[in-house]
PQR file of N, CA, C, O and H, with PARSE charges and radii, in Angstrom:
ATOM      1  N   UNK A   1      18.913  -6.122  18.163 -0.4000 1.5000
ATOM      2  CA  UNK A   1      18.001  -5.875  17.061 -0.0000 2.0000
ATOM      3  C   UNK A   1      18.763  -5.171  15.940  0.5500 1.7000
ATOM      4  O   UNK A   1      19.447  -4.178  16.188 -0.5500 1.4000
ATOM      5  N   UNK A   2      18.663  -5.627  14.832 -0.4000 1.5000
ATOM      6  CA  UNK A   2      19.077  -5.337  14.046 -0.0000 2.0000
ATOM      7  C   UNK A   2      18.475  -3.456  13.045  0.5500 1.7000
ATOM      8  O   UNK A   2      17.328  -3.035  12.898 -0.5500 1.4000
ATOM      9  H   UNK A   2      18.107  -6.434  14.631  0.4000 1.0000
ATOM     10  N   UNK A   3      19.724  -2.853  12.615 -0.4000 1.5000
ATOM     11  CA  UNK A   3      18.993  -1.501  12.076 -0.0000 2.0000
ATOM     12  C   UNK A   3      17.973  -1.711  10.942  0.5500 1.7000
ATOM     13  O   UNK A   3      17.010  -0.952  10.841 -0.5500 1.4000
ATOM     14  H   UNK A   3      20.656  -3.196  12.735  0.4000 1.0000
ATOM     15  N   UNK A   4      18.117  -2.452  10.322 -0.4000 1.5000
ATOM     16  CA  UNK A   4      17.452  -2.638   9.020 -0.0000 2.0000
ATOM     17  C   UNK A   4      15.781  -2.519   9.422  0.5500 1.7000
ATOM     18  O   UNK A   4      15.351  -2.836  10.531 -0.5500 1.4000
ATOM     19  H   UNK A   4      18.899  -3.069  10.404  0.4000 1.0000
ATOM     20  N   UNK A   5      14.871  -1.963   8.223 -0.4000 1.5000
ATOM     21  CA  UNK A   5      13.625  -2.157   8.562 -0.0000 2.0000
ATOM     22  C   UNK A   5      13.281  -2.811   7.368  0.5500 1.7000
ATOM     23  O   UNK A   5      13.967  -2.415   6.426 -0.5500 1.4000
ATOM     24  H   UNK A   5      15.221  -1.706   7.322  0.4000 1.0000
ATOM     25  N   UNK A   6      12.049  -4.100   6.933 -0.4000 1.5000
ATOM     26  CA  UNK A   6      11.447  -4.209   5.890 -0.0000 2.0000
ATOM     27  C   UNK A   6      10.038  -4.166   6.072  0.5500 1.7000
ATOM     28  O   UNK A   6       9.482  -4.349   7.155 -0.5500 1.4000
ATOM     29  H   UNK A   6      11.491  -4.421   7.698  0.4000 1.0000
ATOM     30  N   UNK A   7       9.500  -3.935   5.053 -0.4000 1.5000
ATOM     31  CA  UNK A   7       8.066  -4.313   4.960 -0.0000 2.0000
ATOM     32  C   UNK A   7       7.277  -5.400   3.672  0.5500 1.7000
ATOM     33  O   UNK A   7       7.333  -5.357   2.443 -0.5500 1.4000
ATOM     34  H   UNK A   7       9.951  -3.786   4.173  0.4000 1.0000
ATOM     35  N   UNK A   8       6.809  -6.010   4.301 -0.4000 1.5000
ATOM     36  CA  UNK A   8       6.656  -7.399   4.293 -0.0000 2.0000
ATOM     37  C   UNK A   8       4.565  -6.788   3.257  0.5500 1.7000
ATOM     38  O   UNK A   8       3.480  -6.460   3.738 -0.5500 1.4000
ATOM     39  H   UNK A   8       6.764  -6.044   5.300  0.4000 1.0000
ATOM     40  N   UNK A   9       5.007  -6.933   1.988 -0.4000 1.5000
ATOM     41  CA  UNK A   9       3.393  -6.381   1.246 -0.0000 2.0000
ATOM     42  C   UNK A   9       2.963  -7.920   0.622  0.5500 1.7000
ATOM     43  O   UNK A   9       3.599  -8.767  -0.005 -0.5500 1.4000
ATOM     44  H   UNK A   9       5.888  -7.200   1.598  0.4000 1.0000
ATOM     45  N   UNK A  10       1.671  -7.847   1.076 -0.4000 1.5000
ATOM     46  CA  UNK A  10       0.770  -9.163   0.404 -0.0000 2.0000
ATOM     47  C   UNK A  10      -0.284  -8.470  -0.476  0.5500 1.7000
ATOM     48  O   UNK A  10      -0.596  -7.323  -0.155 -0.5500 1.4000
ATOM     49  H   UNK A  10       1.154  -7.159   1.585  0.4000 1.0000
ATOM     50  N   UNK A  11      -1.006  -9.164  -1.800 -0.4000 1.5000
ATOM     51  CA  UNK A  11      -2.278  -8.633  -2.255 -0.0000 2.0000
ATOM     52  C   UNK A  11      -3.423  -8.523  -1.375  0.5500 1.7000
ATOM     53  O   UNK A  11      -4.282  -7.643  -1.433 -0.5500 1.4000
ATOM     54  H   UNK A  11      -0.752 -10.095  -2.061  0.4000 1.0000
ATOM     55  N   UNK A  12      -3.359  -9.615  -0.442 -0.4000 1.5000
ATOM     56  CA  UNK A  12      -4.779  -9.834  -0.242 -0.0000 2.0000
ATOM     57  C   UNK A  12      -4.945 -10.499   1.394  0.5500 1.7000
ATOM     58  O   UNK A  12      -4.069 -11.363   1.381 -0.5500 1.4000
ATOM     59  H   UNK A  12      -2.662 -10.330  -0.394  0.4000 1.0000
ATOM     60  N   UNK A  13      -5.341 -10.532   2.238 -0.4000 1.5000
ATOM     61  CA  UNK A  13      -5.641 -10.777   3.942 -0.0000 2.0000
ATOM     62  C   UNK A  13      -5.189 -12.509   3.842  0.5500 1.7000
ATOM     63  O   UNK A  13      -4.540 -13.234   4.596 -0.5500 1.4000
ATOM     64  H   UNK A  13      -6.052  -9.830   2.249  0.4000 1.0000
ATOM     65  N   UNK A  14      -6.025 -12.785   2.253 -0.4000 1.5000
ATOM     66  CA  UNK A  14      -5.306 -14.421   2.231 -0.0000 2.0000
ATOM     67  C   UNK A  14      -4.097 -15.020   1.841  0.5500 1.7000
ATOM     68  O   UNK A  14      -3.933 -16.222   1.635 -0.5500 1.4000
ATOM     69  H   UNK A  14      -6.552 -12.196   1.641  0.4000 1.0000
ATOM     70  N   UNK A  15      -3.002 -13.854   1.721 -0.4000 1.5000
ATOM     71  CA  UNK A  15      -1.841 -14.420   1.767 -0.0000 2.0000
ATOM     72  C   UNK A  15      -1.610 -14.410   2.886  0.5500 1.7000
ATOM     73  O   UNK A  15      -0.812 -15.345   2.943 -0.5500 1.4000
ATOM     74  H   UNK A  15      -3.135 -12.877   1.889  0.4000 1.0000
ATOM     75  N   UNK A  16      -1.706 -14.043   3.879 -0.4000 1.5000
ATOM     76  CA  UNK A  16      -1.001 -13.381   5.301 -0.0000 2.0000
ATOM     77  C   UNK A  16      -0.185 -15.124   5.851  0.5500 1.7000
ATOM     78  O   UNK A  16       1.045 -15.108   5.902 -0.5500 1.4000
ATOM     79  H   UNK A  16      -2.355 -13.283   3.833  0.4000 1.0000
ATOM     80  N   UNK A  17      -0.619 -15.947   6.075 -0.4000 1.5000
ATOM     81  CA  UNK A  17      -0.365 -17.450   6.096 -0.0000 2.0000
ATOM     82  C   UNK A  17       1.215 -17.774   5.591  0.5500 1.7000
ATOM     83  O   UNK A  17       2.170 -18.250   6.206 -0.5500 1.4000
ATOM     84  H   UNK A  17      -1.618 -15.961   6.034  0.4000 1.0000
ATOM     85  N   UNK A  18       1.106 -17.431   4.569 -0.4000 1.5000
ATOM     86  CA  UNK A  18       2.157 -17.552   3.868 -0.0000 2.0000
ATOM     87  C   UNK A  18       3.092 -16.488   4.027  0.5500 1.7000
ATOM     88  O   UNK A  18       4.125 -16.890   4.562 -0.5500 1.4000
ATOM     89  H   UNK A  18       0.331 -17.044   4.069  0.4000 1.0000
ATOM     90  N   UNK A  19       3.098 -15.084   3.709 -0.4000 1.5000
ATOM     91  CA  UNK A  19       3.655 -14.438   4.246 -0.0000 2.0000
ATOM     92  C   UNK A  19       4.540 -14.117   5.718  0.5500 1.7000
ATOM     93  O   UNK A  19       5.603 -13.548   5.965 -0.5500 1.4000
ATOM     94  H   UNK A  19       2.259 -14.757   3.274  0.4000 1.0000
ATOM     95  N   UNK A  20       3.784 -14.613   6.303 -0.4000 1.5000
ATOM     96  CA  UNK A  20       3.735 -14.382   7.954 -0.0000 2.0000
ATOM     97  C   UNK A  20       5.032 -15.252   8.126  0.5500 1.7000
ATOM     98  O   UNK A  20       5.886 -14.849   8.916 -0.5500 1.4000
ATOM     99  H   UNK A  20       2.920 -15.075   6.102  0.4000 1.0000
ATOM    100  N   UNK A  21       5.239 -16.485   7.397 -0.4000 1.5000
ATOM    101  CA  UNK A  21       6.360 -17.122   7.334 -0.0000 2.0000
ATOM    102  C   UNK A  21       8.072 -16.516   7.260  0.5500 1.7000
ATOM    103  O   UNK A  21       9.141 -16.734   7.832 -0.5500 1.4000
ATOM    104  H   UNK A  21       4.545 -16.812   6.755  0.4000 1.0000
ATOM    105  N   UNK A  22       7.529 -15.638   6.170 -0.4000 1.5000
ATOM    106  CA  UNK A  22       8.987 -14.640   6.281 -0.0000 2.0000
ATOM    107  C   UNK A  22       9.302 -13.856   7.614  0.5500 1.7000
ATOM    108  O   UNK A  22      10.384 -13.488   8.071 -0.5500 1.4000
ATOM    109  H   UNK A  22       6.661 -15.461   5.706  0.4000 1.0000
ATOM    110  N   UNK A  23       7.784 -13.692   8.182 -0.4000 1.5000
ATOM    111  CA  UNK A  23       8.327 -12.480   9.438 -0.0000 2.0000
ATOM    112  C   UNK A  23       9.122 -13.382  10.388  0.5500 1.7000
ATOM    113  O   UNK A  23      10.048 -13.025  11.117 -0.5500 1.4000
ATOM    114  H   UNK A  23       6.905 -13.991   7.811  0.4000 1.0000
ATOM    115  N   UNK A  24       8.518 -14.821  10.233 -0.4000 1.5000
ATOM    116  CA  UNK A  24       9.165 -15.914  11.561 -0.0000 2.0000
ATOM    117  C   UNK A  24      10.595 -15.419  11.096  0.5500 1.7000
ATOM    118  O   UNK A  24      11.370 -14.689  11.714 -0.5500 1.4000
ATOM    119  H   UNK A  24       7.766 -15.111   9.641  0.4000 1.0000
ATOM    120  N   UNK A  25      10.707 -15.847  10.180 -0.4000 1.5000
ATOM    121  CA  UNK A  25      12.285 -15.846   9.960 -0.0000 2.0000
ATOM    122  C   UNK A  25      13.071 -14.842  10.205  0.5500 1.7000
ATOM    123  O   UNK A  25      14.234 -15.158  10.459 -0.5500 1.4000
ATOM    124  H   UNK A  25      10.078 -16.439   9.678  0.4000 1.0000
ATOM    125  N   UNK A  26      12.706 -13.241  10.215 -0.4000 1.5000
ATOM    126  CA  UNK A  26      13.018 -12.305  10.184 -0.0000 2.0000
ATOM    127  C   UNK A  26      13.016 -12.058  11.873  0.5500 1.7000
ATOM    128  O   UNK A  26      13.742 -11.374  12.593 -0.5500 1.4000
ATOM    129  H   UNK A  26      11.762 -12.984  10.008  0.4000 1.0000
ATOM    130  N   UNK A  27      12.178 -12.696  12.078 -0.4000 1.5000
ATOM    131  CA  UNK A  27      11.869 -12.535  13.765 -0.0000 2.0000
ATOM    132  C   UNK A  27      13.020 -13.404  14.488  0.5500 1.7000
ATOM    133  O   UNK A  27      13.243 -13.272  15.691 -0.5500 1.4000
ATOM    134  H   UNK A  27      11.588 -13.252  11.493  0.4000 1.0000
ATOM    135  N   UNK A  28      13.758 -14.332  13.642 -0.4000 1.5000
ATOM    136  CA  UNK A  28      14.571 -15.301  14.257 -0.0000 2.0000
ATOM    137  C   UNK A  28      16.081 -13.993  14.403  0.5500 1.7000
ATOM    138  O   UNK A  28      16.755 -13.550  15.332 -0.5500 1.4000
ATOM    139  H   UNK A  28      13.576 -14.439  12.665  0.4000 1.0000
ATOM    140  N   UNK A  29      16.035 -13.822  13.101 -0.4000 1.5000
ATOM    141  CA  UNK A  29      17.930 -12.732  13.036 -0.0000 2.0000
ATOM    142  C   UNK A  29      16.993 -10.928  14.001  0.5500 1.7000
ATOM    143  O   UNK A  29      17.530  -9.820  14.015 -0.5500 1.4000
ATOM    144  H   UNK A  29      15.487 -14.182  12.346  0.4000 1.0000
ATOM    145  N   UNK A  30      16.165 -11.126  14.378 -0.4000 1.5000
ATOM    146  CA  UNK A  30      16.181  -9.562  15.283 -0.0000 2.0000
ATOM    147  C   UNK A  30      16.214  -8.324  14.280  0.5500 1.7000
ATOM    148  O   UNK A  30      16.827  -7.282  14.513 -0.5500 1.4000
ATOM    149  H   UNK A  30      15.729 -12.025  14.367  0.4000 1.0000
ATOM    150  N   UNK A  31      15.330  -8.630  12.914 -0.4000 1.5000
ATOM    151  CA  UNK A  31      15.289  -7.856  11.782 -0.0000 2.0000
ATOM    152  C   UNK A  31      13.972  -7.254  11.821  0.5500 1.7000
ATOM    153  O   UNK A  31      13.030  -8.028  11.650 -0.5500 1.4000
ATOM    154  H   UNK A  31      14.832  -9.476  12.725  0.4000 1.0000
ATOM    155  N   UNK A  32      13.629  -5.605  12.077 -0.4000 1.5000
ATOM    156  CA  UNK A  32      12.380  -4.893  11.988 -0.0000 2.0000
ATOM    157  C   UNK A  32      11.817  -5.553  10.907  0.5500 1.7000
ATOM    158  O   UNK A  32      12.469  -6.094  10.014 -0.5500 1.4000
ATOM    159  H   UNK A  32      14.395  -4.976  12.216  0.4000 1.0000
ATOM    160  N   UNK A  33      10.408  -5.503  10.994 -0.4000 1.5000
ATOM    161  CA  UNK A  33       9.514  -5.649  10.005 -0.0000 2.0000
ATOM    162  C   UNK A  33       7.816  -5.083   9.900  0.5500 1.7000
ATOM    163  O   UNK A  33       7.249  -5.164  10.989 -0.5500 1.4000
ATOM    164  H   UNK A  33       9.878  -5.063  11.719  0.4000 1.0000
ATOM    165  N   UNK A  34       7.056  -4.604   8.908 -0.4000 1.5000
ATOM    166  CA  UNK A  34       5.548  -4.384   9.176 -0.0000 2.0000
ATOM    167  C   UNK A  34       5.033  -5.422   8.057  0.5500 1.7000
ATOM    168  O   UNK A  34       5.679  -5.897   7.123 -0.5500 1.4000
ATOM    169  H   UNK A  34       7.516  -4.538   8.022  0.4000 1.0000
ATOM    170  N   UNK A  35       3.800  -5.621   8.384 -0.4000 1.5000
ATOM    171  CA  UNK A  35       3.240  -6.077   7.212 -0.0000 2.0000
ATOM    172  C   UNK A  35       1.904  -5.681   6.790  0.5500 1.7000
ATOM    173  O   UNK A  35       0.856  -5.670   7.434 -0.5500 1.4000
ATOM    174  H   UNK A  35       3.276  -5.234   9.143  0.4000 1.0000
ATOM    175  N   UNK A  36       2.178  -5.310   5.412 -0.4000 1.5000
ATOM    176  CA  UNK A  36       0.728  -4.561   5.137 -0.0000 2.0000
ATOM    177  C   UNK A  36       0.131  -5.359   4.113  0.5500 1.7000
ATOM    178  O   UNK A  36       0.738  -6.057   3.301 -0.5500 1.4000
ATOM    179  H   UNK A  36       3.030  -5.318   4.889  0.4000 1.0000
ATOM    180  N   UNK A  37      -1.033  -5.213   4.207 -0.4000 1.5000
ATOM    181  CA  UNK A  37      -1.790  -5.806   2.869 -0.0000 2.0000
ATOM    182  C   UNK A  37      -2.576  -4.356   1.828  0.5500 1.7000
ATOM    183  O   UNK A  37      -3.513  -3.614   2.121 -0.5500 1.4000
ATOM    184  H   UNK A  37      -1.526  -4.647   4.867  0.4000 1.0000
ATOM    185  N   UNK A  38      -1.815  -4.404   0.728 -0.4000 1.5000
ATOM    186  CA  UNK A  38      -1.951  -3.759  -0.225 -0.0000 2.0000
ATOM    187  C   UNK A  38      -2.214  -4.368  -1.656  0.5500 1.7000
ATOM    188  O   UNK A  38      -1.259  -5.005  -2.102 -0.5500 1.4000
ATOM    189  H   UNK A  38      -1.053  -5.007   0.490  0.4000 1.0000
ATOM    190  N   UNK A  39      -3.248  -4.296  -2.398 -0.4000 1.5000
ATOM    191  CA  UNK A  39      -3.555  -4.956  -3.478 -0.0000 2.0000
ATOM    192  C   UNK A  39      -3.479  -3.618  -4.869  0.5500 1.7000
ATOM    193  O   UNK A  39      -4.204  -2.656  -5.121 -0.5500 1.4000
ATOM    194  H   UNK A  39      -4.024  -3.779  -2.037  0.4000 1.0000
ATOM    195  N   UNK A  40      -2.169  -4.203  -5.549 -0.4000 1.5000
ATOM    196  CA  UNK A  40      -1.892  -2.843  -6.550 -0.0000 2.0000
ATOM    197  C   UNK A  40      -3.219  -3.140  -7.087  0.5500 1.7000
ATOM    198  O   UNK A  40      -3.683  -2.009  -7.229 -0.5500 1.4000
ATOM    199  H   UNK A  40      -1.580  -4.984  -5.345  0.4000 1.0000
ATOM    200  N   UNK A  41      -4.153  -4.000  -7.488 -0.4000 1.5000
ATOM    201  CA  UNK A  41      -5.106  -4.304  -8.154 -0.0000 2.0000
ATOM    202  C   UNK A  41      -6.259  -3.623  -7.905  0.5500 1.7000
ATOM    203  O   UNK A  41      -6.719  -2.874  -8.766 -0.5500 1.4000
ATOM    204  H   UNK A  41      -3.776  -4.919  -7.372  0.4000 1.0000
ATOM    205  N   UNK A  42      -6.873  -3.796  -6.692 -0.4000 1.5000
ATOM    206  CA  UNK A  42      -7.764  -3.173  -6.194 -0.0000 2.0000
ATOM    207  C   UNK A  42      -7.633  -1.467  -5.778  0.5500 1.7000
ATOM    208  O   UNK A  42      -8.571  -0.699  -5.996 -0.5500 1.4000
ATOM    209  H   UNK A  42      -6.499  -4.405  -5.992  0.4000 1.0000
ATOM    210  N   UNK A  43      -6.352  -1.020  -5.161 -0.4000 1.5000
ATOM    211  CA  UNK A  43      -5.910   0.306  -4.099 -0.0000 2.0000
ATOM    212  C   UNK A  43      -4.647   0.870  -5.043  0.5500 1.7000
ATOM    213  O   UNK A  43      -3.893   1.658  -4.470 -0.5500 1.4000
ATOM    214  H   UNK A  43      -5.591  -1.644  -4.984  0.4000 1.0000
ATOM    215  N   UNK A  44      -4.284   0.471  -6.725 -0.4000 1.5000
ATOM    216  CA  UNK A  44      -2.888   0.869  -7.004 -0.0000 2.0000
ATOM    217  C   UNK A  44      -2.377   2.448  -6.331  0.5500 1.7000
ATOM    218  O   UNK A  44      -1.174   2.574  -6.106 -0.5500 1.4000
ATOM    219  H   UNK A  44      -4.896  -0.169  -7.190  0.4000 1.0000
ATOM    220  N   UNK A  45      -3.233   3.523  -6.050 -0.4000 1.5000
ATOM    221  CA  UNK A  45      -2.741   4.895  -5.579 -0.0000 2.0000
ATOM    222  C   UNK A  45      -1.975   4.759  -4.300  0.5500 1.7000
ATOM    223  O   UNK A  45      -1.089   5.547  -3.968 -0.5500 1.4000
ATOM    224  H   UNK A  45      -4.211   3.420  -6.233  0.4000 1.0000
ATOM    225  N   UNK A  46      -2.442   3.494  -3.441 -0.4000 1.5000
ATOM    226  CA  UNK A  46      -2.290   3.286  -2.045 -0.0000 2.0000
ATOM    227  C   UNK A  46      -0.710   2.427  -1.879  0.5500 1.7000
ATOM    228  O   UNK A  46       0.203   2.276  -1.067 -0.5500 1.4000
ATOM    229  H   UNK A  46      -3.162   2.854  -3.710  0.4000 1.0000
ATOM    230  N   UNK A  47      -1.099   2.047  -3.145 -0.4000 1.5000
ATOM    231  CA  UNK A  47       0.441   0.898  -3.583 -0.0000 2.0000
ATOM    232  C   UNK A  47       1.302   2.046  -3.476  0.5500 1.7000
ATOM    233  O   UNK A  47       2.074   2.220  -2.534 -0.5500 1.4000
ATOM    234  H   UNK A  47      -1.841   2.170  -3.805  0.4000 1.0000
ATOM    235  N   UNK A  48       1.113   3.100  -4.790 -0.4000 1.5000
ATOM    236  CA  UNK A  48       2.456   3.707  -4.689 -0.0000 2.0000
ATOM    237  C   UNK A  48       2.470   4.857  -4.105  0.5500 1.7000
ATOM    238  O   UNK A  48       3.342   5.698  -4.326 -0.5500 1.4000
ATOM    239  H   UNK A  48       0.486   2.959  -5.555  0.4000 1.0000
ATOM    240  N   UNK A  49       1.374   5.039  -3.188 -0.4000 1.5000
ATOM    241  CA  UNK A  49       2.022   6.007  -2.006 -0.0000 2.0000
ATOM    242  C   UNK A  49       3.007   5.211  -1.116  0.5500 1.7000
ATOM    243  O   UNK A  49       4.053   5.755  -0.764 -0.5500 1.4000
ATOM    244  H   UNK A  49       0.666   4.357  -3.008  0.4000 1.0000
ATOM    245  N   UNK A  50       2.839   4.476  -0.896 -0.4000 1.5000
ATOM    246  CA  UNK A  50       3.590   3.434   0.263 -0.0000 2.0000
ATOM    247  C   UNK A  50       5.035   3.318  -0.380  0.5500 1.7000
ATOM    248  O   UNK A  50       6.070   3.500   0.261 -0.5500 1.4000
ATOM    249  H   UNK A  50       1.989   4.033  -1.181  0.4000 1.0000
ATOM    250  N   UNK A  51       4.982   3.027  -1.580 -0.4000 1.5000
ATOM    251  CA  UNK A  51       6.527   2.626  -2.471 -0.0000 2.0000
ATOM    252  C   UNK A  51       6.682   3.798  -2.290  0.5500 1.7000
ATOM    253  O   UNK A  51       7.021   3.804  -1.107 -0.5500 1.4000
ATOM    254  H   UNK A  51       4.140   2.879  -2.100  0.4000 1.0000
ATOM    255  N   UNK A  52       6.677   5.540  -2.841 -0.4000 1.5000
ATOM    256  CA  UNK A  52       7.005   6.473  -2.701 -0.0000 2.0000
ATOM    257  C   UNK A  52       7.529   6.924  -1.750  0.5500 1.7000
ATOM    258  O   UNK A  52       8.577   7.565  -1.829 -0.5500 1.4000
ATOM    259  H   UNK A  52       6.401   5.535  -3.803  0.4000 1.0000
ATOM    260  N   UNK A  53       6.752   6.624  -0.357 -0.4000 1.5000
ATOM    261  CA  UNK A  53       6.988   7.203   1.104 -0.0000 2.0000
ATOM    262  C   UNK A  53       8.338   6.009   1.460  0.5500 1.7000
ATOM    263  O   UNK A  53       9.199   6.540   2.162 -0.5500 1.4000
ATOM    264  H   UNK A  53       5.901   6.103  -0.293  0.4000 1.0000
ATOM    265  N   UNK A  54       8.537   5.061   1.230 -0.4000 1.5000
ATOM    266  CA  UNK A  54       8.798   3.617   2.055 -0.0000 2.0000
ATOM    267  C   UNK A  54      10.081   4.146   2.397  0.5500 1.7000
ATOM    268  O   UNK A  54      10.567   3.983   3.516 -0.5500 1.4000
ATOM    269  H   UNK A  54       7.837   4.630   0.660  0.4000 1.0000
ATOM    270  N   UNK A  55      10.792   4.931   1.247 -0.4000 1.5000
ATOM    271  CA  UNK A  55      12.850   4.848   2.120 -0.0000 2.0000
ATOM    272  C   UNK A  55      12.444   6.036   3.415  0.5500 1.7000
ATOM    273  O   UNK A  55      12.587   5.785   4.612 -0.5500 1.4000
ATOM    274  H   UNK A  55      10.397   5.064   0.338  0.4000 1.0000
ATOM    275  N   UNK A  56      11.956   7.256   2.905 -0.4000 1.5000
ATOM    276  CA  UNK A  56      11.227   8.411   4.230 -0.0000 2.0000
ATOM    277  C   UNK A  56      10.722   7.746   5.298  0.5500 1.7000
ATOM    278  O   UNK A  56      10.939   8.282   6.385 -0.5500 1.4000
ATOM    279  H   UNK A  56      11.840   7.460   1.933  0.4000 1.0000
ATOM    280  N   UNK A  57       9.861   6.317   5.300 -0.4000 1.5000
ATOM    281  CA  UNK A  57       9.622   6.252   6.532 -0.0000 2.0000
ATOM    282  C   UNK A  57      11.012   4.679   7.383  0.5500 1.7000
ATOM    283  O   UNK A  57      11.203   4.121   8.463 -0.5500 1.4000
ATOM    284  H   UNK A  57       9.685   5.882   4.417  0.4000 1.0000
ATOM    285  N   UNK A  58      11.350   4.672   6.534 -0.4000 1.5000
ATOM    286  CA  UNK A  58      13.050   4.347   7.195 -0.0000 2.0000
ATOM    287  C   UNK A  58      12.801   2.314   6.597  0.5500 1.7000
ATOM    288  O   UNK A  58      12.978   1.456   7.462 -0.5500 1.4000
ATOM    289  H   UNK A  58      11.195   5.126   5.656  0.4000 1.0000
ATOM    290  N   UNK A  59      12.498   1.973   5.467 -0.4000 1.5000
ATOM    291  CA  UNK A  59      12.063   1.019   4.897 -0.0000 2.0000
ATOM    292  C   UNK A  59      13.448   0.637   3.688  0.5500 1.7000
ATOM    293  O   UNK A  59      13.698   1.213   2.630 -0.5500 1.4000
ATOM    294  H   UNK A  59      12.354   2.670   4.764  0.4000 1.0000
ATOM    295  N   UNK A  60      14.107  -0.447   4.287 -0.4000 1.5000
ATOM    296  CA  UNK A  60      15.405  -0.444   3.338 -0.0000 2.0000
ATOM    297  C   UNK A  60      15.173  -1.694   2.497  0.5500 1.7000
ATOM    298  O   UNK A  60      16.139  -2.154   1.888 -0.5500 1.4000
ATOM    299  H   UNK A  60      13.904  -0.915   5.147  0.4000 1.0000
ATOM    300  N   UNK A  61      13.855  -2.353   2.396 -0.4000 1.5000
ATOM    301  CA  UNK A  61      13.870  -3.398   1.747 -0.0000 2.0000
ATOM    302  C   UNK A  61      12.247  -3.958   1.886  0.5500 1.7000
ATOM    303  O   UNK A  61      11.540  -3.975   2.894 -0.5500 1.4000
ATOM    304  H   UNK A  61      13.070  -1.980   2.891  0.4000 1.0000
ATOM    305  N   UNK A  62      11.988  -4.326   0.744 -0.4000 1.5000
ATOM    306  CA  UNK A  62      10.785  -4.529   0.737 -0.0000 2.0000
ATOM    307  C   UNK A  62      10.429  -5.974  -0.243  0.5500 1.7000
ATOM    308  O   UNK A  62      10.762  -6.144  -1.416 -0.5500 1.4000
ATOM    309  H   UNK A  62      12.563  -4.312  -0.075  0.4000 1.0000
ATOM    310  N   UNK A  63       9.492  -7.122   0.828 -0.4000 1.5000
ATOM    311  CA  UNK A  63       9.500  -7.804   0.048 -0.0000 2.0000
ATOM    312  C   UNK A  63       7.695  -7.836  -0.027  0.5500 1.7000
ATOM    313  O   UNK A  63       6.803  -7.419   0.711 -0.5500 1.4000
ATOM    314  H   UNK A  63       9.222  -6.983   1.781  0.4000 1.0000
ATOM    315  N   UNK A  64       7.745  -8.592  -1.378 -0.4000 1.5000
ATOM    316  CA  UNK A  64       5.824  -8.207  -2.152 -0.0000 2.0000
ATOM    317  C   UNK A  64       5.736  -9.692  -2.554  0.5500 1.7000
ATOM    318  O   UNK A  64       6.649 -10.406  -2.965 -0.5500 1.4000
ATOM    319  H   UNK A  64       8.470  -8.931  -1.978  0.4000 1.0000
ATOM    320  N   UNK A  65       3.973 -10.118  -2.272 -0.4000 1.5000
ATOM    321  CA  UNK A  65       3.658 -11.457  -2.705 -0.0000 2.0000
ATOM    322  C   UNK A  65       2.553 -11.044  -2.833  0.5500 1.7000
ATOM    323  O   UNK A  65       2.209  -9.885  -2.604 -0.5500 1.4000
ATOM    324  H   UNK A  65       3.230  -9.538  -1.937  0.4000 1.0000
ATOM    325  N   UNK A  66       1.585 -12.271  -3.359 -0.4000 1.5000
ATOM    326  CA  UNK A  66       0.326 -11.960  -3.788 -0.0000 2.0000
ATOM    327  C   UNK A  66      -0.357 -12.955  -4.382  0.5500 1.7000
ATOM    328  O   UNK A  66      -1.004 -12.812  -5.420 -0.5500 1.4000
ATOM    329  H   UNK A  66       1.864 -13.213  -3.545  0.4000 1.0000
ATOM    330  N   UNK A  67      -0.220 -14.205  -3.626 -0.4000 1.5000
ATOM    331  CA  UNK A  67      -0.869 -15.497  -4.542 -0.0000 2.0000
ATOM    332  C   UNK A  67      -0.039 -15.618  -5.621  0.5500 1.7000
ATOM    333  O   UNK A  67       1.132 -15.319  -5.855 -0.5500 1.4000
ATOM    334  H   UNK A  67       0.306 -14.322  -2.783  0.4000 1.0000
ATOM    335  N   UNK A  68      -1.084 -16.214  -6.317 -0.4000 1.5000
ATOM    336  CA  UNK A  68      -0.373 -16.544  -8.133 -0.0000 2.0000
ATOM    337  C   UNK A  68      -0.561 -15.683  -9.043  0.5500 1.7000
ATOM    338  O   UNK A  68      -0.589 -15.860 -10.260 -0.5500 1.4000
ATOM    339  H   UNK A  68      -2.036 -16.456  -6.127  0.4000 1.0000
ATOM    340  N   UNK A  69      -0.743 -14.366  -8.214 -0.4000 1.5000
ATOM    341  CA  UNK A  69      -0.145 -13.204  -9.233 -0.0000 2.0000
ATOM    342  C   UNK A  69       0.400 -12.218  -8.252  0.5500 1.7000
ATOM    343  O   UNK A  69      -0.211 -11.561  -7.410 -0.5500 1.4000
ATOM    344  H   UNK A  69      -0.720 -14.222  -7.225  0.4000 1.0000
ATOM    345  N   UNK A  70       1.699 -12.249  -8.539 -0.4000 1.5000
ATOM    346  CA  UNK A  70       3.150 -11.802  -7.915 -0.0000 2.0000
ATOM    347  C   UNK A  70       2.829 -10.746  -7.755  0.5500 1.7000
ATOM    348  O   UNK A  70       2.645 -10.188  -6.674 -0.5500 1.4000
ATOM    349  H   UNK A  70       2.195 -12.783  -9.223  0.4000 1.0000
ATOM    350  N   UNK A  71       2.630  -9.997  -9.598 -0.4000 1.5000
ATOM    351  CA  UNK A  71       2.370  -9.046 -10.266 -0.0000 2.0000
ATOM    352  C   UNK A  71       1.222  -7.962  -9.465  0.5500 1.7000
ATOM    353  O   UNK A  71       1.183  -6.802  -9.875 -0.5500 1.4000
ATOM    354  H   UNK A  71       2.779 -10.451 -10.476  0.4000 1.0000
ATOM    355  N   UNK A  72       0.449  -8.314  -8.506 -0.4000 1.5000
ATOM    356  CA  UNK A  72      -0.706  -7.385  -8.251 -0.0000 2.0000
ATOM    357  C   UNK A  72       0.085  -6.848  -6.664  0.5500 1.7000
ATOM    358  O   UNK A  72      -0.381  -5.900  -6.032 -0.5500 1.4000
ATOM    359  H   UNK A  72       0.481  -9.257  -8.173  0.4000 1.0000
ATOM    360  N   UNK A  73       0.992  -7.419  -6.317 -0.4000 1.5000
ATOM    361  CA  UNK A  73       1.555  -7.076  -5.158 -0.0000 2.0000
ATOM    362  C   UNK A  73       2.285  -5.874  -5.195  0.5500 1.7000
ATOM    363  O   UNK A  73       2.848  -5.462  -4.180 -0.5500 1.4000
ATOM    364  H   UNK A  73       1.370  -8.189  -6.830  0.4000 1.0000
TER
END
C-alpha cells in the first residue's frame, strides 16, 4: 500500500458514479483514498474546513468534481 493519501470530493451524492471510477483506479496502484461529498454551493464553511484541515489530517492530494460545474466542488 502505498503512503500517499487522497481525497476524492464530489458536489453532490449524484456524482458518486462517476467519481467512484477514480477510486477503482486508485484501488488498482494500492493508493489510500476517502470520498466525501461536499457541495461548496450548498455547505461552502464545510468545504473549507476540510481544505484547511486536509494536509493535518495526512491528505497529500485532492481531487474535486461536481457535474458540469467543476466550480461548486
Amino acid at each position: 500500500m502505498s503512503k500517499s493519501k487522497i481525497a476524492i470530493l464530489m458536489g453532490s451524492q449524484s456524482d458518486k458514479a462517476v467519481m467512484e471510477k477514480t477510486g477503482e483506479v486508485l484501488r488498482e496502484f494500492g493508493v489510500a483514498f476517502e470520498m466525501h461529498v461536499l457541495s461548496a454551493h450548498r455547505k461552502p464553511k464545510a468545504v473549507a474546513e476540510f481544505a484547511s484541515q486536509a494536509k493535518a489530517n495526512g491528505f497529500q492530494v485532492i481531487i474535486a468534481g461536481a457535474g458540469m460545474a467543476a466550480h461548486l466542488a
